[in-house]
DSSP file (Angstrom, degrees, kcal/mol; ACC not computed):
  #  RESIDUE AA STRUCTURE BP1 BP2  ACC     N-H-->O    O-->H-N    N-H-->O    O-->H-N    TCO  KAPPA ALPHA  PHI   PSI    X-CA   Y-CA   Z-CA
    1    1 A X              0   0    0      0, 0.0     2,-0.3     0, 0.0     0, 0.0   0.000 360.0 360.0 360.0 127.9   -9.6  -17.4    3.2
    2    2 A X        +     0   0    0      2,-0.0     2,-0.3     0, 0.0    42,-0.0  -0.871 360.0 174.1-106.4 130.0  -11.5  -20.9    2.2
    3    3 A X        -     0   0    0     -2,-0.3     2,-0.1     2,-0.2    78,-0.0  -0.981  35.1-127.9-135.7 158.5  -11.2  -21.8   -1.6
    4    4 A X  S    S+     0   0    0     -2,-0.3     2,-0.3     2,-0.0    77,-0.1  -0.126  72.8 113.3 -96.2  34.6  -12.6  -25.4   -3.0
    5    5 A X        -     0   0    0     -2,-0.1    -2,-0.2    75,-0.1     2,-0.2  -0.828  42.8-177.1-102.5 145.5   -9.3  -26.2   -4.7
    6    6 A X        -     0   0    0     -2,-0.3     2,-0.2    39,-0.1    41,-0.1  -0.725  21.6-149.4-146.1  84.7   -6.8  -28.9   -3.9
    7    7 A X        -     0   0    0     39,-0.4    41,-0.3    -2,-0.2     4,-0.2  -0.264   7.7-122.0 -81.7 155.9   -4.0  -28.8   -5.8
    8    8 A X    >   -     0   0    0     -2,-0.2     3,-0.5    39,-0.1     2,-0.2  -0.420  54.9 -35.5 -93.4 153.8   -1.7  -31.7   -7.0
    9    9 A X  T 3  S-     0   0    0      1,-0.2    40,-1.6    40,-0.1    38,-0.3  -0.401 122.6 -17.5  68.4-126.4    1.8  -32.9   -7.0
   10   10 A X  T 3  S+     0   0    0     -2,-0.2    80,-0.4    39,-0.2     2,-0.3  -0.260 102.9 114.4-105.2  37.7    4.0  -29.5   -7.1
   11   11 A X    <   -     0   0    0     -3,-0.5    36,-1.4    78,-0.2     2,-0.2  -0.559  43.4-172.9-121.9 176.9    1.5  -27.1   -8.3
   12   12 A X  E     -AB  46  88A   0     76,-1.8    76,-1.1    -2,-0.3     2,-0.3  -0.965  13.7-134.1-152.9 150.5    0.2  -24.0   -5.9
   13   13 A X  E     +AB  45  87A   0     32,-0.7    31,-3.3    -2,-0.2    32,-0.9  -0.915  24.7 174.8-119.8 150.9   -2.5  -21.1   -6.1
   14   14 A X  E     -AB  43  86A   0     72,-4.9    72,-2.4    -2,-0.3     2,-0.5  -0.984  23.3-135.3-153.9 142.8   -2.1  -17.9   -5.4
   15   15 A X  E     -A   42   0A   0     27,-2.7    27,-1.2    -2,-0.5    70,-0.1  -0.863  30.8-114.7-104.6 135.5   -3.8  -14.5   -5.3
   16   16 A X  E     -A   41   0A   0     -2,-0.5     2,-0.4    25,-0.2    25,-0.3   0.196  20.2-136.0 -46.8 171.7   -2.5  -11.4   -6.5
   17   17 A X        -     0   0    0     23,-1.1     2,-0.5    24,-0.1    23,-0.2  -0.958  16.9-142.4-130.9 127.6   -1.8   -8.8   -4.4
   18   18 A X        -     0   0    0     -2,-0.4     2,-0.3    20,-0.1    19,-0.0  -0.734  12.3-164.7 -99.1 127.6   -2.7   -5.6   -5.3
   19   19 A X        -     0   0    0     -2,-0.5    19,-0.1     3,-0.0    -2,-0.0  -0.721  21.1-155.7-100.2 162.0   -0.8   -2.2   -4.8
   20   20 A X        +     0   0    0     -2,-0.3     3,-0.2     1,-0.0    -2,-0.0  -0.858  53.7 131.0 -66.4  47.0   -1.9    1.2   -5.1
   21   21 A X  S    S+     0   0    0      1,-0.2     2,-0.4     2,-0.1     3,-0.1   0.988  74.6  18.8 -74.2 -56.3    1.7    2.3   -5.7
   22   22 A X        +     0   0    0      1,-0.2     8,-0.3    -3,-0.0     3,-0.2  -0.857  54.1 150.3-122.5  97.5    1.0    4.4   -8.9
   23   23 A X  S    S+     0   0    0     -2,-0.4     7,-1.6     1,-0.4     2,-0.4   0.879  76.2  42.5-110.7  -7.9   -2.2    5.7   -9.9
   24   24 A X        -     0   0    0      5,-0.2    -1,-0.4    -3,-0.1     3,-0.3  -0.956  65.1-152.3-124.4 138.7   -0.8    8.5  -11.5
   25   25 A X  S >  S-     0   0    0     -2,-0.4     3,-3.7     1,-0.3    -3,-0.0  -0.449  81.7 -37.4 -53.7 128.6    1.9    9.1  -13.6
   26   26 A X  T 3  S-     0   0    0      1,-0.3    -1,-0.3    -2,-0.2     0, 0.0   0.383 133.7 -40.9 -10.6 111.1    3.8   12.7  -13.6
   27   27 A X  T 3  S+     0   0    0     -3,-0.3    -1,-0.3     1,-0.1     2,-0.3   0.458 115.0 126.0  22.9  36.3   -0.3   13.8  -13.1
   28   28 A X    <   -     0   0    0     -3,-3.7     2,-0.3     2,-0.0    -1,-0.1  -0.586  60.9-133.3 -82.0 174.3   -1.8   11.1  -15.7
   29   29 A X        -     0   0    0     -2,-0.3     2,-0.8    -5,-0.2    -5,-0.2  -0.985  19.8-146.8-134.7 119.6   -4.5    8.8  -14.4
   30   30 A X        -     0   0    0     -7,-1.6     5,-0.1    -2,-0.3     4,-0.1  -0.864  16.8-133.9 -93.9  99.8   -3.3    5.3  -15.6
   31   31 A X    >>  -     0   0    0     -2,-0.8     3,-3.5     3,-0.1     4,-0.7  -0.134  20.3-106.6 -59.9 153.5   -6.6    3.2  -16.4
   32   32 A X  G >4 S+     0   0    0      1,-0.3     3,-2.9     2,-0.2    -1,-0.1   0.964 116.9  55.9 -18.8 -75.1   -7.0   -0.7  -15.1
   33   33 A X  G 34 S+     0   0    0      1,-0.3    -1,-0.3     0, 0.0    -2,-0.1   0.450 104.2  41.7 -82.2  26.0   -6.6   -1.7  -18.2
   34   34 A X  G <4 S+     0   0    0     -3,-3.5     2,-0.4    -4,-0.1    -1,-0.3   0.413  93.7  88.9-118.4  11.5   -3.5   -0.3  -19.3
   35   35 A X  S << S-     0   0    0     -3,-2.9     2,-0.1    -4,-0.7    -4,-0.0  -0.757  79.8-116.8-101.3 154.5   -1.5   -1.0  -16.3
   36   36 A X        -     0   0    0     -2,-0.4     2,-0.1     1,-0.1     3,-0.1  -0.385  36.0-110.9 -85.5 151.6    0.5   -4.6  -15.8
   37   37 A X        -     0   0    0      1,-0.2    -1,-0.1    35,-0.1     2,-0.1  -0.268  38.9 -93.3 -76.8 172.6   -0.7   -6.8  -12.8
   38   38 A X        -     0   0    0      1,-0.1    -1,-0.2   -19,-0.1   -20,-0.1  -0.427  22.0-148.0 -85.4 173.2    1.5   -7.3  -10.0
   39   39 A X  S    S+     0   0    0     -2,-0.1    31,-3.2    -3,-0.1     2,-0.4   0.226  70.0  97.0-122.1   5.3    3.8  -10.3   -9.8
   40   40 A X  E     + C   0  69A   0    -23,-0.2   -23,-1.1    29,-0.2    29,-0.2  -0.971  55.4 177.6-120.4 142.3    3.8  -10.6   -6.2
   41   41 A X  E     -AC  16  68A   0     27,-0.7    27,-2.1    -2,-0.4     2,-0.3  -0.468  28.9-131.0-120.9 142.8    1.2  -13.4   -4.5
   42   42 A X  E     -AC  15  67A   0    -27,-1.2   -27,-2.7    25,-0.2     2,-0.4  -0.982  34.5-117.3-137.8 142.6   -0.1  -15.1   -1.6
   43   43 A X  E     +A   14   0A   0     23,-1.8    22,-0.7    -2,-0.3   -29,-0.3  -0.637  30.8 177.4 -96.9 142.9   -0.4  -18.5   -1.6
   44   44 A X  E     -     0   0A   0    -31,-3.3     2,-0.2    -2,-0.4    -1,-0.2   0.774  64.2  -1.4-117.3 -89.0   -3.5  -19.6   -1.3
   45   45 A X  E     -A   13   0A   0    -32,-0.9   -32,-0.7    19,-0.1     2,-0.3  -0.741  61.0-152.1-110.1 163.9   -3.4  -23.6   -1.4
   46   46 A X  E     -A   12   0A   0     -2,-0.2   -39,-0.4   -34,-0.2   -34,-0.2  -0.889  16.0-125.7-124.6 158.9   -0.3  -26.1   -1.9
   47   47 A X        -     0   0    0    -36,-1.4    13,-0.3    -2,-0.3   -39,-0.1  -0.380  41.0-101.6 -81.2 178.8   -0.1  -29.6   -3.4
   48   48 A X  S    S-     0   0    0    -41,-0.3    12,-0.4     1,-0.2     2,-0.1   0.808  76.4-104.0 -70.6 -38.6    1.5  -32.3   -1.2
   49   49 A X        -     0   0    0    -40,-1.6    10,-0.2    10,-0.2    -1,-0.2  -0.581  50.0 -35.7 120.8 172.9    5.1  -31.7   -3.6
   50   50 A X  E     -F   58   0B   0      8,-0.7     8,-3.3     9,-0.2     2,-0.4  -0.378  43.1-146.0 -86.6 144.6    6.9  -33.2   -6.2
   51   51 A X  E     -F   57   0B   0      6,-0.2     6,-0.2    -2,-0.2    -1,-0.1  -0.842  23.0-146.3-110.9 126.6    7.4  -37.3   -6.8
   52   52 A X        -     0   0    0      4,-1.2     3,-0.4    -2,-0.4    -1,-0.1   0.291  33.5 -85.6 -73.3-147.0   10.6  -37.9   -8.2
   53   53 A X  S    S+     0   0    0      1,-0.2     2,-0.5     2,-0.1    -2,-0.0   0.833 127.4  44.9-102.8 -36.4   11.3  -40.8  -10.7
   54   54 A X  S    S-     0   0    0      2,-0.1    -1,-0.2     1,-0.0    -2,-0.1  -0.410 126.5 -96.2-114.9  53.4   11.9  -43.6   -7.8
   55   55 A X  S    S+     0   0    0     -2,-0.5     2,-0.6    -3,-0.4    -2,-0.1   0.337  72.7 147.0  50.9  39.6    9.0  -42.4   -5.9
   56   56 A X        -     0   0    0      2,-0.0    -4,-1.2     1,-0.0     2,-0.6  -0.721  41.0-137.7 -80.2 110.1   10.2  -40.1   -3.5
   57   57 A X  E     -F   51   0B   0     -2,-0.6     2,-0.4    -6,-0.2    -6,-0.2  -0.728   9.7-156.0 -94.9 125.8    8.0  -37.4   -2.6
   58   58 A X  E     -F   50   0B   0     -8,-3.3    -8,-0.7    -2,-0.6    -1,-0.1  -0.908  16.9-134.4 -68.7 106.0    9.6  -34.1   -2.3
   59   59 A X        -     0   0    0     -2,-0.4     2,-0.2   -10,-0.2    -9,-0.2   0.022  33.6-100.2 -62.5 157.0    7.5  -31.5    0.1
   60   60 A X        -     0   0    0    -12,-0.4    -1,-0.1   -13,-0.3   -50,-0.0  -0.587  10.1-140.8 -75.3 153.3    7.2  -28.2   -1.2
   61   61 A X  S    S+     0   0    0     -2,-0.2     2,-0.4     2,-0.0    -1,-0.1   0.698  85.8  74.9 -99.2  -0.5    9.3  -25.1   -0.1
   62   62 A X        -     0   0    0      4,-0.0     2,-0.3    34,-0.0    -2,-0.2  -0.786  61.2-174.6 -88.6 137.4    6.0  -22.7   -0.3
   63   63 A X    >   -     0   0    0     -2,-0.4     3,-1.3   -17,-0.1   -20,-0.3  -0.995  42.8 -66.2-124.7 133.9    3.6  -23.0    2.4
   64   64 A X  T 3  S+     0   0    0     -2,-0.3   -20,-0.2     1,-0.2     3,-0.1  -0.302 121.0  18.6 -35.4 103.5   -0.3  -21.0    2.8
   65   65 A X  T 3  S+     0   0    0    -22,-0.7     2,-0.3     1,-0.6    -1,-0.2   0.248  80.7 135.8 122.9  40.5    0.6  -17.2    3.1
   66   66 A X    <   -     0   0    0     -3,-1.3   -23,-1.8   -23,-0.1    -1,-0.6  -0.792  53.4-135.8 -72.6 152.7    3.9  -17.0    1.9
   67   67 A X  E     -C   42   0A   0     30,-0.5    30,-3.3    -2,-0.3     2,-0.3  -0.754  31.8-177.0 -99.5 146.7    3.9  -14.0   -0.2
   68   68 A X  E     -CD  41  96A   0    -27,-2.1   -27,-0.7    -2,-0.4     2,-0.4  -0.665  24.0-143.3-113.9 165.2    5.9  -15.0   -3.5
   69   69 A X  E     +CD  40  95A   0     26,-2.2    26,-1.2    -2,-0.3    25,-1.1  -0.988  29.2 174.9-132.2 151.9    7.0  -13.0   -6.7
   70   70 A X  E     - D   0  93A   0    -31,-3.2    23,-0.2    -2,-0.4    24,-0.1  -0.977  32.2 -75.0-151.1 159.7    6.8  -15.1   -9.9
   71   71 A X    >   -     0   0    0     21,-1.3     3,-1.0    -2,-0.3    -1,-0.1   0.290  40.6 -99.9 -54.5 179.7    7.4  -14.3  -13.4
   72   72 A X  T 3  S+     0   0    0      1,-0.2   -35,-0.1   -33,-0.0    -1,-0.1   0.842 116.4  28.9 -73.2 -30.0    5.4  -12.5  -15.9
   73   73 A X  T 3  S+     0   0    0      3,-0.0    -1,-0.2     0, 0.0    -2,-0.1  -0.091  93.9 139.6 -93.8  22.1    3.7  -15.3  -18.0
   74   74 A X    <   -     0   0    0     -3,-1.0    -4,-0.1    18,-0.1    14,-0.0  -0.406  51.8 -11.2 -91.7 177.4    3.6  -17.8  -15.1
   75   75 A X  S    S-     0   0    0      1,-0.1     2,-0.4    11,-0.1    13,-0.2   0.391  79.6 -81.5  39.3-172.9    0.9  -20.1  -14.2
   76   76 A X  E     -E   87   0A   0     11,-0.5    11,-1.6     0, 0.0     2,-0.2  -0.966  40.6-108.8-134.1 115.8   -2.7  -20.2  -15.5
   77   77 A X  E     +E   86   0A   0     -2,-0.4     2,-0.5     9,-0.2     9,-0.2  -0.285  34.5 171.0 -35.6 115.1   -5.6  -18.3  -14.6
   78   78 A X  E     -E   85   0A   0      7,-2.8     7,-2.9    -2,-0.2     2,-0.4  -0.979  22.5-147.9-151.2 160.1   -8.4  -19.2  -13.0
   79   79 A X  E     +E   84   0A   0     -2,-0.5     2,-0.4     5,-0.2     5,-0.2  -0.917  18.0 175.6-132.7 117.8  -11.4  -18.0  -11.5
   80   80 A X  E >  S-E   83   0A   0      3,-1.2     3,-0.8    -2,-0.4   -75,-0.1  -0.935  75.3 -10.0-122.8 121.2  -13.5  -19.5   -8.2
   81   81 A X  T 3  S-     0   0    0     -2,-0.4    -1,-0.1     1,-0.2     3,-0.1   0.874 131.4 -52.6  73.6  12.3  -16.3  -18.3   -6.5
   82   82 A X  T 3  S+     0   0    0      1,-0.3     2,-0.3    -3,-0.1    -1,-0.2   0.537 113.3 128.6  87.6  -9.2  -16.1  -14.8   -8.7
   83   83 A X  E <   - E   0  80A   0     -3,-0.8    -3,-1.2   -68,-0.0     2,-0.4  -0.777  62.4-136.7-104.3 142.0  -12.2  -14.7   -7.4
   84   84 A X  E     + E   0  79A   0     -2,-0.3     2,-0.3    -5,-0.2    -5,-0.2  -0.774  36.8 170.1-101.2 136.4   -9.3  -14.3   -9.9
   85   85 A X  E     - E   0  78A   0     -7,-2.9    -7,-2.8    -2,-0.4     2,-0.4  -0.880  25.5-140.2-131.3 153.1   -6.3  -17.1   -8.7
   86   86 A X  E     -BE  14  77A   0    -72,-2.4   -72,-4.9    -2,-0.3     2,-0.2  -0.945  14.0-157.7-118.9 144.3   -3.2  -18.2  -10.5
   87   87 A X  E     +BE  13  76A   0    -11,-1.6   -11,-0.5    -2,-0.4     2,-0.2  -0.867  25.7 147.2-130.7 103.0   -2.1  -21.8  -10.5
   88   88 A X  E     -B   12   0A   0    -76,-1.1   -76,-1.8     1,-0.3     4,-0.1  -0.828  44.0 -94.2-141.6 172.7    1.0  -22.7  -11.0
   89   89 A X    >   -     0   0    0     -2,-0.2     3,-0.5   -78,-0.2    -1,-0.3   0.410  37.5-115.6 -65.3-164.3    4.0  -24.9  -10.5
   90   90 A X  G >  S+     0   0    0    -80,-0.4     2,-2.6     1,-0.3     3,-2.0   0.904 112.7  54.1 -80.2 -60.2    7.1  -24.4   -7.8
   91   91 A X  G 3  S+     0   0    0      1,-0.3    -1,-0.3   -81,-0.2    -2,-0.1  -0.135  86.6  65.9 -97.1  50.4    9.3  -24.0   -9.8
   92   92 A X  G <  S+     0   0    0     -2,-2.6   -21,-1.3    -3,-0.5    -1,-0.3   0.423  85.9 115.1-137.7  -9.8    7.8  -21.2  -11.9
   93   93 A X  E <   -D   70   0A   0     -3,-2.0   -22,-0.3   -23,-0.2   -23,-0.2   0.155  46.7-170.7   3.1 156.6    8.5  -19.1   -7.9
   94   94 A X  E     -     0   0A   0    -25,-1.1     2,-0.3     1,-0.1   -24,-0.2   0.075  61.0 -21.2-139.4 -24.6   10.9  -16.7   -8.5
   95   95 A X  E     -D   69   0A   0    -26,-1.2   -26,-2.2     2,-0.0     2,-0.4  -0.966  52.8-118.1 172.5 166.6   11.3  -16.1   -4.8
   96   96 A X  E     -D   68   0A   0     -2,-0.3     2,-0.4   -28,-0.2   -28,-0.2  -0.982  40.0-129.7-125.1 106.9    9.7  -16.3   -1.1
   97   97 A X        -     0   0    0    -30,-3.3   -30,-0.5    -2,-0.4     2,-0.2  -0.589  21.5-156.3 -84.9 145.6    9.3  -13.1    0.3
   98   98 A X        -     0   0    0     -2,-0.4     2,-0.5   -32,-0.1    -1,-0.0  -0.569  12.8-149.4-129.8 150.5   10.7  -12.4    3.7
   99   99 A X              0   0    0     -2,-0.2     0, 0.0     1,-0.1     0, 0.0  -0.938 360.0 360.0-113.1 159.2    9.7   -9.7    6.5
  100  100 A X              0   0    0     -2,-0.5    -1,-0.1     0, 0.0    -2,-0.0   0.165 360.0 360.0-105.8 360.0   13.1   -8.8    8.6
């Protein structure tokens, strides 16, 4: 996956991931728009990481295609190329998910 984003400092983008876990409920059919988006990601792009106050740059601890979970209001919406992304900081990460 190619996108024409470069993000800065500590910031990251990431695309949702979409389940099919529930598309009905004890035999309802839950439409698009009343169901929540997920809150797990793949990271799409990285910045370089965060520069402290005496100019240290700290790498990030996300790299392109970890899959992440982040909160429910994080990051900012954006759309490239017809493709829905979130962009948000590190620290808004909730967790790095891991396969055993």
């Amino acid at each position: 996956m190619s996108i024409n984003i470069r993000p800065l400092y500590d910031r990251i983008v990431v695309k949702r991931i979409e389940t099919d876990d529930a598309v009905k409920v004890g035999g309802l059919y839950i439409p698009d728009s009343a169901k929540e988006k997920p809150q797990e990601a793949e990271v799409v792009a990285a910045g370089q990481g965060k520069r402290l106050e005496n100019g240290t740059l700290v790498p990030l601890d996300v790299k392109v295609g970890d899959r992440i979970l982040f909160g429910k209001y994080s990051g900012s919406e954006i759309k490239l190329d017809g493709q829905e992304y979130l962009i948000m900081r590190e620290d808004e990460v909730l967790g790095v998910l891991v396969t055993a």
